[in-house]
C-alpha positions in Angstrom: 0.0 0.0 0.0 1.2 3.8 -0.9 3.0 5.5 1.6 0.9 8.3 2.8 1.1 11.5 1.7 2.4 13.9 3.9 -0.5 17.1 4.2 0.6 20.6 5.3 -0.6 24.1 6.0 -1.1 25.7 2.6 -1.4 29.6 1.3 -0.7 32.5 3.4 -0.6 32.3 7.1 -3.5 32.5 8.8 -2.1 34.2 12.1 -3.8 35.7 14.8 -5.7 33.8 17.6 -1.8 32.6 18.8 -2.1 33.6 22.3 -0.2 31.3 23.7 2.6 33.8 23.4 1.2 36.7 25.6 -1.3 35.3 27.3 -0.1 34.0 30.4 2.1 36.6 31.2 -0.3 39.1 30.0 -0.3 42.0 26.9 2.3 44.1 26.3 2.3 46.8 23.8 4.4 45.5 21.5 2.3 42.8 21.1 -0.2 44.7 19.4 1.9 45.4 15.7 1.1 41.0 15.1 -2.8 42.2 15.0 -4.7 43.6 12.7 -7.7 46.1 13.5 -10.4 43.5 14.6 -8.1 41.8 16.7 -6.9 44.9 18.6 -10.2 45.9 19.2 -11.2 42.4 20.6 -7.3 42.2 22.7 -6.4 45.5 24.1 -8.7 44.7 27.0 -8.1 45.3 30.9 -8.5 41.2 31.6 -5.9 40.5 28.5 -3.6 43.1 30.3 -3.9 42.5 33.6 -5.0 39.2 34.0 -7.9 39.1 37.3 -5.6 38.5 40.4 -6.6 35.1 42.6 -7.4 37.7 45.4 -8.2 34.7 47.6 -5.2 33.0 47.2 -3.3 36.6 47.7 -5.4 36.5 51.3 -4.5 32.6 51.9 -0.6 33.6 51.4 -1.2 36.4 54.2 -2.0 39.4 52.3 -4.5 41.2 54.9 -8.0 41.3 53.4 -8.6 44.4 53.2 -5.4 45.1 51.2 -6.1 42.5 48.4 -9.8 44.4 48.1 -7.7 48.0 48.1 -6.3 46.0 44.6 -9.4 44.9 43.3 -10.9 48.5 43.6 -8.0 49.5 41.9 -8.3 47.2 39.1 -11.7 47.6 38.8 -11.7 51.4 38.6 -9.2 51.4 35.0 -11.8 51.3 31.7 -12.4 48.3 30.2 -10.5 49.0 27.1 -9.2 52.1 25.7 -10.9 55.2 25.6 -10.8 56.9 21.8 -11.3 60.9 22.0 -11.8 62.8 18.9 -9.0 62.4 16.4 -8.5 59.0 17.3 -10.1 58.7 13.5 -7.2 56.6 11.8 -5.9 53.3 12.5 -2.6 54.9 13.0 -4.3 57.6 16.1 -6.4 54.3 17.3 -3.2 52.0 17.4 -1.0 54.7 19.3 -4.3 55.1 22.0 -4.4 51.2 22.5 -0.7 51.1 23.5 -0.8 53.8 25.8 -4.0 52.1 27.4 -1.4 49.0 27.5 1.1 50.8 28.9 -0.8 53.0 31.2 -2.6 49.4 33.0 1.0 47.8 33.0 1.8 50.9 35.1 -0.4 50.6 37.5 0.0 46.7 37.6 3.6 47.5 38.6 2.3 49.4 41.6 -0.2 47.3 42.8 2.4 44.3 43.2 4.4 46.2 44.9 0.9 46.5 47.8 1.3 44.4 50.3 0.8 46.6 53.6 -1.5 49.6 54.7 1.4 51.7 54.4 1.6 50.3 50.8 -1.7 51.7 50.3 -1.1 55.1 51.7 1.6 55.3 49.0 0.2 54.2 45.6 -1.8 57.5 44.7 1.7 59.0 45.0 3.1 56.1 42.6 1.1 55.6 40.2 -0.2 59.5 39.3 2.9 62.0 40.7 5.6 59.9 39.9 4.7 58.7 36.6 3.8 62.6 35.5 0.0 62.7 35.0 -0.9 64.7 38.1 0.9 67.7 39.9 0.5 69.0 43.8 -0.5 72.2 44.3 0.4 73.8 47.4 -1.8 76.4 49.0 -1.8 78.8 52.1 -5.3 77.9 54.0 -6.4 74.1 52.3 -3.0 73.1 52.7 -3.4 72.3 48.6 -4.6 69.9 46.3 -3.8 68.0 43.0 -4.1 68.9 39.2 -3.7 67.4 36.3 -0.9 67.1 33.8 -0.8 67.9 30.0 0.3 64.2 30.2 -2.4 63.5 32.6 -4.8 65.4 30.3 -3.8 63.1 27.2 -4.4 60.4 28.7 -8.0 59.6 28.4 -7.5 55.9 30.7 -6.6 58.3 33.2 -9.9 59.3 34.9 -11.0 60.6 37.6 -12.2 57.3 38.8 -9.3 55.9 39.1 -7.6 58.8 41.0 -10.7 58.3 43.5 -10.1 55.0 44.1 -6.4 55.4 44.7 -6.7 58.4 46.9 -7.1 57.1 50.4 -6.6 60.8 52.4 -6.5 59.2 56.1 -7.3 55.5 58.2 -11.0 56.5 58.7 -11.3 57.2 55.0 -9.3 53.6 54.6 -11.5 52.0 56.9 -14.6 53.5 55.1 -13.4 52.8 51.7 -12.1 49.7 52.1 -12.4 47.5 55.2 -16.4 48.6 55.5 -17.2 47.8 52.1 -14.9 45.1 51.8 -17.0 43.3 54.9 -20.3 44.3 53.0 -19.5 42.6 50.1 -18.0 39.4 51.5 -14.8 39.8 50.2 -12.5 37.1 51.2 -15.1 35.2 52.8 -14.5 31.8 51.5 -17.2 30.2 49.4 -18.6 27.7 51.9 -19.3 30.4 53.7 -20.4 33.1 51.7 -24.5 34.2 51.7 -25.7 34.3 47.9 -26.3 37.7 46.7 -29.5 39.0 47.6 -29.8 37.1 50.8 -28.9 37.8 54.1 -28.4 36.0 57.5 -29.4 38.1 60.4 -29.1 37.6 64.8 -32.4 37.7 66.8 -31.7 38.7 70.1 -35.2 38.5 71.2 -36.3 41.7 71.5 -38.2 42.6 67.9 -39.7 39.2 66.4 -41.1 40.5 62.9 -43.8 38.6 64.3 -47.1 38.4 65.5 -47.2 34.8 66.5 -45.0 34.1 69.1 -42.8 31.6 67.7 -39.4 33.1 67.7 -36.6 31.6 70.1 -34.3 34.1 71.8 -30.7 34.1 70.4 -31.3 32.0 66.9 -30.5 33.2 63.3 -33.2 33.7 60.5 -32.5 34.1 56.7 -34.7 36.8 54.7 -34.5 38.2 51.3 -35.4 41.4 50.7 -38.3 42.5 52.9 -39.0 38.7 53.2 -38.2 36.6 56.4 -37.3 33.0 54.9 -37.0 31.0 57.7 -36.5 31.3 61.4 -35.1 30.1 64.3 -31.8 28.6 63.2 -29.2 27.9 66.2 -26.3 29.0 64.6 -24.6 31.4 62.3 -23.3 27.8 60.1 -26.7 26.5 59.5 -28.1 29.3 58.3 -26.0 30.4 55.7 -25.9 26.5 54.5 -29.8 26.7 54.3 -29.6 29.9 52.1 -27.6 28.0 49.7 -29.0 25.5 49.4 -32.4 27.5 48.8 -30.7 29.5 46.1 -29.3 27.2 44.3 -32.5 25.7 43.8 -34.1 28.5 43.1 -31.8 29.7 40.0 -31.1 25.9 39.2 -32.6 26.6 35.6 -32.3 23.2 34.2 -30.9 24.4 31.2 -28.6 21.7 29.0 -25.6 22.4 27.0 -26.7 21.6 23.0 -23.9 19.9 21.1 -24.8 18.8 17.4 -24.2 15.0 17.6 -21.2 13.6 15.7 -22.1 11.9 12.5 -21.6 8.4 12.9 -21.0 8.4 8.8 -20.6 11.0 6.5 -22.1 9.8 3.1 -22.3 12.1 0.1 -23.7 10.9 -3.3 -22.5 13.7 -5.6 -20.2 13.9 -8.4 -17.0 12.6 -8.7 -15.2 16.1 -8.8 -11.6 14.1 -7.9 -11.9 11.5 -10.1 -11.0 9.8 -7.2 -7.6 11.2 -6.1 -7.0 12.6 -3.1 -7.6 16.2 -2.5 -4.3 18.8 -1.4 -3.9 22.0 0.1 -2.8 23.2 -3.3 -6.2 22.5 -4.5 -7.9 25.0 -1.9 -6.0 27.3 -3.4 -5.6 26.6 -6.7 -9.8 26.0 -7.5 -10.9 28.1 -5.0 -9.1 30.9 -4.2 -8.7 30.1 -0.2 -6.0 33.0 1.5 -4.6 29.7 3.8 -5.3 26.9 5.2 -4.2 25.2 8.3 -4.5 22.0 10.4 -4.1 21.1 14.4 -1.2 19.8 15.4 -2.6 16.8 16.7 -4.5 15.6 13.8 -2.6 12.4 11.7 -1.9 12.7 8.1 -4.6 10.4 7.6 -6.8 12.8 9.4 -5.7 15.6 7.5 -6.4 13.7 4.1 -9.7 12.6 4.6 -10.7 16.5 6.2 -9.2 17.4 2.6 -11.2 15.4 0.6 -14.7 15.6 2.1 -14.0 19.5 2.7 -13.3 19.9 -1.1 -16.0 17.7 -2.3 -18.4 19.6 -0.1 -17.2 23.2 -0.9 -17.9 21.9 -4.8 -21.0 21.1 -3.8 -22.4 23.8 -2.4 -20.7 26.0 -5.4 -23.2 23.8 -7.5 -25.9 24.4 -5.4 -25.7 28.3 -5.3 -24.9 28.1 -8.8 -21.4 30.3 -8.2 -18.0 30.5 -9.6 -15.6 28.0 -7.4 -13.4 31.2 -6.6 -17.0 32.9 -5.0 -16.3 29.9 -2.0 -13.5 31.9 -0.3 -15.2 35.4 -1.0 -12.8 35.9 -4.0 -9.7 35.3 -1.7 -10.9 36.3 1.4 -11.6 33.4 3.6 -9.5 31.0 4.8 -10.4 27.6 6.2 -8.7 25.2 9.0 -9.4 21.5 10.1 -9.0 20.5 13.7 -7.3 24.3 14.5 -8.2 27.7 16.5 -10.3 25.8 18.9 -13.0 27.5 20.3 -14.6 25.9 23.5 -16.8 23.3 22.9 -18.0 24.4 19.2 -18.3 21.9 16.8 -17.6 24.3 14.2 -17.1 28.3 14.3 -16.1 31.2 12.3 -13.6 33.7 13.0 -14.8 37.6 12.3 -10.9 38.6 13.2 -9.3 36.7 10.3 -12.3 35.5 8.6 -11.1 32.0 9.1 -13.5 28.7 9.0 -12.6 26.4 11.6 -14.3 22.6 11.3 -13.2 20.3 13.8 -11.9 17.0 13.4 -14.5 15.0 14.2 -17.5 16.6 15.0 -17.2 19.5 12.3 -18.5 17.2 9.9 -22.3 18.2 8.9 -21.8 22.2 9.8 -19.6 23.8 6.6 -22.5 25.4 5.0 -23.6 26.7 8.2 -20.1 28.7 9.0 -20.1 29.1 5.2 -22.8 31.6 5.4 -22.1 33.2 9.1 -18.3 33.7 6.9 -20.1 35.3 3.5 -22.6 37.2 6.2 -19.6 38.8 7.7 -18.4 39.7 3.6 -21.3 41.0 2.8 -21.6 43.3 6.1 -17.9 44.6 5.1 -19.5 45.3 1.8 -22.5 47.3 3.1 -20.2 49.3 5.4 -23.4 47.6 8.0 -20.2 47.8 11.0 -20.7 43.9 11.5 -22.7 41.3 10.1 -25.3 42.2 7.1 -27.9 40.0 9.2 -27.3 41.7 13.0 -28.2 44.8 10.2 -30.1 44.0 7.7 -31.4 47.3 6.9 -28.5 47.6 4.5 -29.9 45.7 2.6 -33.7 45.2 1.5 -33.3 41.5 0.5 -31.8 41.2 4.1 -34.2 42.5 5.7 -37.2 40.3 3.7 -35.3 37.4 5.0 -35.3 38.2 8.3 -38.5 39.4 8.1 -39.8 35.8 6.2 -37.6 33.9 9.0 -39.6 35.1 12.0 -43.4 36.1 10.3 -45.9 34.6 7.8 -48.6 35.6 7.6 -51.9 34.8 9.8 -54.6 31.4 8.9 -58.0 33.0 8.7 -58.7 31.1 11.5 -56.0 32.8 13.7 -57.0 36.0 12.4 -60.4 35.4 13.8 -59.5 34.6 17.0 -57.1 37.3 17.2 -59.8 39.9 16.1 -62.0 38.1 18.7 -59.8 38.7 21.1 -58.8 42.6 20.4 -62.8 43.0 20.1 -63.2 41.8 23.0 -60.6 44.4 25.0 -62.4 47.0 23.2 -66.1 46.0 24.5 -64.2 45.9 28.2 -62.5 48.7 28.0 -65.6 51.1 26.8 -67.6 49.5 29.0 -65.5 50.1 31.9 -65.5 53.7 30.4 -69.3 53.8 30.8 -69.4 52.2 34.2 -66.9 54.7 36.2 -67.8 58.1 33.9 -72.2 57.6 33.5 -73.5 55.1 35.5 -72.3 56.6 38.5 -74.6 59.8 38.1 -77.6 57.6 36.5 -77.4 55.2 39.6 -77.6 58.7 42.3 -80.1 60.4 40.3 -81.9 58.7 38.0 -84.7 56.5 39.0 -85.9 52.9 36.9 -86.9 54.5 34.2 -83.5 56.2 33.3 -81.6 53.1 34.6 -83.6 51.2 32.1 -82.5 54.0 29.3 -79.1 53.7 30.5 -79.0 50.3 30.0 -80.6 49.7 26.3 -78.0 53.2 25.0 -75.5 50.1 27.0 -76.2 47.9 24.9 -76.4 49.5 21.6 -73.0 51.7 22.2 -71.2 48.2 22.9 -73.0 46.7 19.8 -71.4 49.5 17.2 -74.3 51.9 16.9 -73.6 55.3 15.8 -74.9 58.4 17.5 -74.8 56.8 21.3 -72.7 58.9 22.5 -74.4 62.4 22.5 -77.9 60.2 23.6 -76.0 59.2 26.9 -74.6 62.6 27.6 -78.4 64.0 27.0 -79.3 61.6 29.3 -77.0 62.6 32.2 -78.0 66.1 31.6 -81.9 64.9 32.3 -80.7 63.6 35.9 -78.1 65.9 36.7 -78.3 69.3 34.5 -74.9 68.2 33.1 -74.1 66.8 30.0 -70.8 64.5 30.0 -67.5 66.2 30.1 -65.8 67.1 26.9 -62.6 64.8 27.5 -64.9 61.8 28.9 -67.0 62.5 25.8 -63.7 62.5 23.4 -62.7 59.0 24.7 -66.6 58.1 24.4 -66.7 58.7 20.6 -63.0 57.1 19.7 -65.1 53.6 21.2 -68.1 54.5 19.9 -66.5 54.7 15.8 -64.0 51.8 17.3 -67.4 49.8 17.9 -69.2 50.3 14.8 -66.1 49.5 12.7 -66.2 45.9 14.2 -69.8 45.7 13.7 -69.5 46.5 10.4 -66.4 44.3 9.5 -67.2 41.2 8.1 -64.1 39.0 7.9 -60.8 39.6 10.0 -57.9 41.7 8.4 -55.0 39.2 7.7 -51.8 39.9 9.7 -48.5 38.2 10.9 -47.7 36.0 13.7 -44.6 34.4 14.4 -43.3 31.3 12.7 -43.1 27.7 14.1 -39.1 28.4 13.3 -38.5 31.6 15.4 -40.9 30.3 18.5 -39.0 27.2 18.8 -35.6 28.9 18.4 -37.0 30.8 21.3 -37.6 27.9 23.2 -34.4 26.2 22.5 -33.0 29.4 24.0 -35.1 28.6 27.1 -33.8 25.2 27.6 -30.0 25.3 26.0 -27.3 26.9 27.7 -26.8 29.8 25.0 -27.0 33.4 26.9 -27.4 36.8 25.4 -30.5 35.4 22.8 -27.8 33.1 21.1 -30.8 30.6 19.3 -33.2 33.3 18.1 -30.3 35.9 16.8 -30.6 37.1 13.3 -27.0 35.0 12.7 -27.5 32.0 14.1 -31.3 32.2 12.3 -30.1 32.8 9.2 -27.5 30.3 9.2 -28.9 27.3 9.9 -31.5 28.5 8.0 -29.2 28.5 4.9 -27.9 25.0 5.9 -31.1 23.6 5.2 -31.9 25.9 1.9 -28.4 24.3 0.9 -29.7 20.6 1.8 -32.8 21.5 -0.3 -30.9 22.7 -3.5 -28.7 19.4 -3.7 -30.0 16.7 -5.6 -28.5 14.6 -3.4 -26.7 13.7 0.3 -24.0 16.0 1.4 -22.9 15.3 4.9 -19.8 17.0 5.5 -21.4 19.9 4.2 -24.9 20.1 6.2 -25.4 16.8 7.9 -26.4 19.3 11.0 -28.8 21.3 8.9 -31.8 19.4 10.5 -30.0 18.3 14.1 -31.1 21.4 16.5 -33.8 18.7 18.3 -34.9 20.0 21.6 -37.3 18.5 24.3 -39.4 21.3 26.1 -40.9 20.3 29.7 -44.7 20.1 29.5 -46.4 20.6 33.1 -47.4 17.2 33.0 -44.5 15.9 33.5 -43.8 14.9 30.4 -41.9 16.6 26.9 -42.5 18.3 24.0 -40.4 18.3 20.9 -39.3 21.6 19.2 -37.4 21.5 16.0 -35.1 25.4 15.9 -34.7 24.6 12.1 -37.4 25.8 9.1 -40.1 23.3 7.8 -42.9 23.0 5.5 -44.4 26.1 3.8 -42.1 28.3 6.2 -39.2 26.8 5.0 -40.2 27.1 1.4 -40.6 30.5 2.0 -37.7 31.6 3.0 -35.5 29.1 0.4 -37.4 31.5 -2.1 -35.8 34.6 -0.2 -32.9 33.1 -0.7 -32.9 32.3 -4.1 -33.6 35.8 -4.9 -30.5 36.8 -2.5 -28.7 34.9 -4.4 -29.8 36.4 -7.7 -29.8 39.8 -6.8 -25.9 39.4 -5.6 -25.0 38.0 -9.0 -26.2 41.1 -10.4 -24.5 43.3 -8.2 -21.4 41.7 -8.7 -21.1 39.9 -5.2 -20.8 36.7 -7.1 -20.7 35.2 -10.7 -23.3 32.8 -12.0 -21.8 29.4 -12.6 -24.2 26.5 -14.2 -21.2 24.2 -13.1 -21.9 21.6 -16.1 -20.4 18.5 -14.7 -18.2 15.5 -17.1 -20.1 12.0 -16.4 -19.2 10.8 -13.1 -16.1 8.0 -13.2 -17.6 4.7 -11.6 -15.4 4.6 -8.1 -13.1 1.7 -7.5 -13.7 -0.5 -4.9 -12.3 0.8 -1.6 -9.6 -1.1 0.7 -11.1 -1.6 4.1 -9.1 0.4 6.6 -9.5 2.0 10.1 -9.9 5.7 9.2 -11.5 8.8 11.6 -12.8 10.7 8.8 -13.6 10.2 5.2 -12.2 8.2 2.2 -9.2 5.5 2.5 -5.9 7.4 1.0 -5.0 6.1 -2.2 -1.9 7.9 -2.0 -2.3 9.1 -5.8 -1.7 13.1 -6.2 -4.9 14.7 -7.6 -4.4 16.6 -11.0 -8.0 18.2 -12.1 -9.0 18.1 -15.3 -10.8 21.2 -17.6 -14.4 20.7 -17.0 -16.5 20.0 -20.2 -17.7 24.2 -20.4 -16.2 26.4 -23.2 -13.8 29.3 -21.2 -14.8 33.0 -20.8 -13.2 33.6 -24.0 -14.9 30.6 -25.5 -18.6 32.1 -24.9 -17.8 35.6 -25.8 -16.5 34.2 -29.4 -19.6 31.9 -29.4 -21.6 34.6 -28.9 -20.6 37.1 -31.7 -20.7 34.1 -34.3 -24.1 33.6 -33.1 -24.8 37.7 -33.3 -23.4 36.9 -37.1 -25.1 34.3 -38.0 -28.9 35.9 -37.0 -28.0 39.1 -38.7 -27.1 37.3 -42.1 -30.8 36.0 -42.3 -32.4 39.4 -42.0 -32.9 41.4 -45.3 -30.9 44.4 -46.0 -32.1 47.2 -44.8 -31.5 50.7 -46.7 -29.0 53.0 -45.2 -29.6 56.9 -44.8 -27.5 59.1 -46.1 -25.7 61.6 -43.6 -25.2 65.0 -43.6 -21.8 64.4 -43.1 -21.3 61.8 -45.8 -19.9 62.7 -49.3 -22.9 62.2 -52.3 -22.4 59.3 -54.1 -20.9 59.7 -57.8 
């Protein structure tokens, strides 16, 4: 058997998303010039910086408590990332203000190691402002002086007044207030066995005020409340009742929530053409037919590995080329994506897609069944550049009206007569309660003092005909107080009167329910996935993650056949939703049935209207006949086809060349104008007569 072939990263390098060089000693500014823009703005943060001290191992090695919180306050007082003031306009003025935010943390990291006593304290507002030039004293004859500020202290926008607060600790009653007070409050340092949860609190009774009116409180005991609310009582020690208030919070936010992980495809079949002619796919191949930037592979995955994620990846990314009907170079964005097997891990994702380098990342096992998915989360990001939209084209769709249809056709359709009814039911029905309640607190009141049976009986029948939509009510009830009372109804009562009174008689006189929009089966259970998957921040019913796995399954619909490396997940985000009786309800976060129809045929015209803008290039993708495969060797493999160790060389598909149509289609422009009759020419002005 062929030795196997030995499978490298390919094209440009990717960079980026190395860390593992600054991050555990923290960013430096010099670090920044390997970024480019997106990857500043997502680095130059305070926790990259200054990585968050274990205050409570700082406390366990003997650092006083209240000192390691005098550090935290500290910490917590600089911005979260830099500050940009105006003229910070170029990337030149932006990169020079992220490493002086670098530099200006690092510099007062420096001085909170050095903490380790009160008398450390007393010193850093000295260290880190006066010595390092951004704040002068001012010496005066009756305060005794003050502080200003620096040019350099002026420049510096991470130098804010917060942080000269925190750091200014004028005498030990303002320490103790500052820091040892609130440093109790909060529980810092307490350890976690025996800290109360947040909101809760554990509190003495000496048995003098019992909150009580039942005498059932014993003298000397503990009780938990939260709030204004007294838990429980009567708790013999201090121990016991904080270990009850955990336990009762913990069930109390225990959510139930479970993690979703798209289940690893136990085989990956595809039944397309034979674009290899069954060779093995290369990196050279990514670049040559597709135009990737780079591509690159984990360091832990075999050669084996890295030949089958070659081959499936390369079959898929021609499928779904066929499927969108697109130029093979349109897969990488004309040039601008890059793709990586078993690399750039992020978390637990199967898959995922990196905005900073606009790199697609499939993992090396359970990335199969999710490329069209990060496929389009990758071309939503191009297409967001494109707009100038400041982010992906879906999280803003407004830039563009196809965009917007989609997201529109994702999360409405448009009402069943039937729904419509009960909808219009059930507004009618707020509309009778509402006037009515109008008529019961503004008219009866005076008909029920001075009216007698007679006008209570009037009342009553102009009741019933103003809540049944009849016209002209109105002014017969105020005539009617007016016979009682010598008053008609107020002008504002009798305003609000009339806008029922024409509301009324326009749903008497409607005959069928208006048709509007309700939500689809696709956006409420993307909703409820959200309720029951650990996703935070609306991760299942986002515009992105809508539209993506909506376009996995538009991409499954538009292949004649099975493509599992490419959207084998497009139908997998299955979630069971606790019903009251105990038992579960299943919700499928993916579009089905007329919905999903619907919004393939969005899609479609997407498509479309991008190949006429020129954001990608029609492509019929006219296929030679498929080679019958040979029969495959049986062999333990992780992923994808046996290696047959052969190089792949591609041959010209059967379509004529760019050149080739242009020249067809002026012999064809020849042709039709030699078979109609001669038509007469003008003379011109500007012609010489014939002689």
């Amino acid at each position: 058997m062929a030795s196997v072939k030995r499978h490298d990263d390919f094209g440009e390098k990717i960079g980026g998303a190395r860390k593992e060089i600054w991050m555990k000693r923290g960013l430096y500014s010099g670090d920044i010039a390997d970024m480019n823009e997106r990857e500043a703005d997502k680095y130059v943060k305070k926790d990259y910086i200054w990585k968050k001290p274990d205050y409570q191992a700082m406390i366990d090695g003997g650092m006083p408590v209240d000192v390691a919180y005098f550090i935290k306050t500290i910490r917590d007082s600089l911005d979260t990332s830099p500050t940009y003031i105006r003229g910070d306009n170029t990337p030149e003025a932006r990169l020079a203000r992220q490493k002086q935010y670098v530099d200006t943390v690092r510099e007062v990291q420096a001085v909170m190691d050095g903490v380790q006593t009160k008398s450390d304290v007393f010193a850093a507002f000295d260290k880190c402002l006066i010595d390092n030039g951004y704040i002068d004293k001012v010496f005066g004859s009756v305060s005794g002086g003050g502080f200003r500020s620096t040019d350099k202290g002026k420049e510096n926008p991470a130098i804010t007044d917060k942080l000269a607060r925190a750091l200014h600790i004028r005498n030990t009653s303002d320490y103790d207030w500052k820091i040892v007070r609130q440093a109790e409050k909060k529980q810092f340092g307490v350890t976690k066995d025996d800290k109360i949860p947040a909101g809760y609190e554990v509190r003495f009774y000496d048995g003098k005020n019992s909150y009580s009116k039942k005498d059932d409180w014993k003298d000397n005991t503990f009780f938990a409340t939260k709030g204004p609310r007294i838990l429980k009582i009567n708790f013999e020690t201090k121990a016991e009742a904080v270990k009850w208030v955990q336990d009762f919070a913990k069930q109390r936010s225990a959510n139930g929530k479970t993690k979703f992980v798209p289940p690893q495809l136990a085989h990956v079949q595809r039944d397309g053409p034979d674009y290899r002619s069954g060779r093995n796919a290369e990196g050279q191949d990514y670049l040559a037919t597709f135009g990737f930037k780079g591509g690159e592979f984990g360091n832990w995955m075999t050669q084996v590995d890295r030949q089958g994620s070659l081959n499936m990846g390369f079959d898929a990314l021609k499928d779904l080329a066929a499927a969108l009907k697109i130029s093979d170079k349109d897969i990488s964005y004309q040039g601008e994506l890059s793709i990586a097997f078993g690399a750039r891990g992020s978390g637990n994702a199967v898959a995922h897609y990196e905005t900073l380098r606009q790199v697609i990342n499939l993992t090396k096992m359970r990335g199969a069944g999710s490329l069209a998915h990060e496929w389009w989360h990758g071309f939503d990001d191009f297409m967001g550049r494109k707009m100038e939209a400041g982010g992906l084209l879906s999280d803003n769709p407004h830039k563009h009206p196809l965009f917007s249809k989609l997201i529109e056709t994702i999360k409405y359709k448009p009402e069943t007569l039937e729904q419509a009814a009960v909808r219009a039911e059930s507004a009618n029905a707020r509309t009778r309660k509402n006037a009515e309640s109008w008529l019961k607190h503004e008219v009866l009141p005076f008909v029920n003092r001075a009216g007698d049976e007679k006008v209570t009986a009037q009342y009553e029948s102009l009741k019933d005909a103003f809540l049944n939509g009849e016209l002209g009510i109105v002014d017969k009830l105020s005539e009617l107080k007016k016979s009682v009372t010598g008053r008609i109804v107020p002008k504002e009562i009798r305003d609000k009167l009339y806008y029922f009174e024409r509301a009324l008689s326009g749903m008497a006189e409607r005959t069928e329910p208006s048709i509007g929009k309700t939500q689809t089966d696709f956006y409420r259970a993307s909703k409820e996935m959200g309720q029951v998957s650990q996703k935070d921040g609306g991760y299942w019913d986002s515009n992105v993650e809508m539209t993506a796995r909506a376009f996995a399954t538009y991409i499954m619909d538009k292949l004649p056949g099975r493509s599992d490396y490419l959207n084998g997940h497009a139908e997998c985000a299955v979630g069971l939703i606790p019903e009251k009786d105990d038992g579960f309800r299943v919700v499928r976060a993916y579009p089905m049935g007329e919905e999903r129809a619907a919004i393939n045929a969005v899609f479609d015209e997407i498509v479309a209207e991008l190949k006429l803008q020129n954001h990608l290039t029609h492509d019929e993708h006219v296929q030679t006949e498929s080679a019958p495969k040979k029969p495959e060797p049986v062999r333990s493999f992780s992923l994808g086809r046996p290696i047959e160790g052969v190089q792949l060389s591609f041959a010209e598909l059967s379509r004529p060349s760019a050149i080739g149509k242009l020249v067809a289609a002026k012999e064809a422009v020849k042709a039709a104008d030699a078979k109609k009759p001669p038509v007469e020419k003008t003379k011109s002005k500007s012609q010489p007569a014939e002689l």
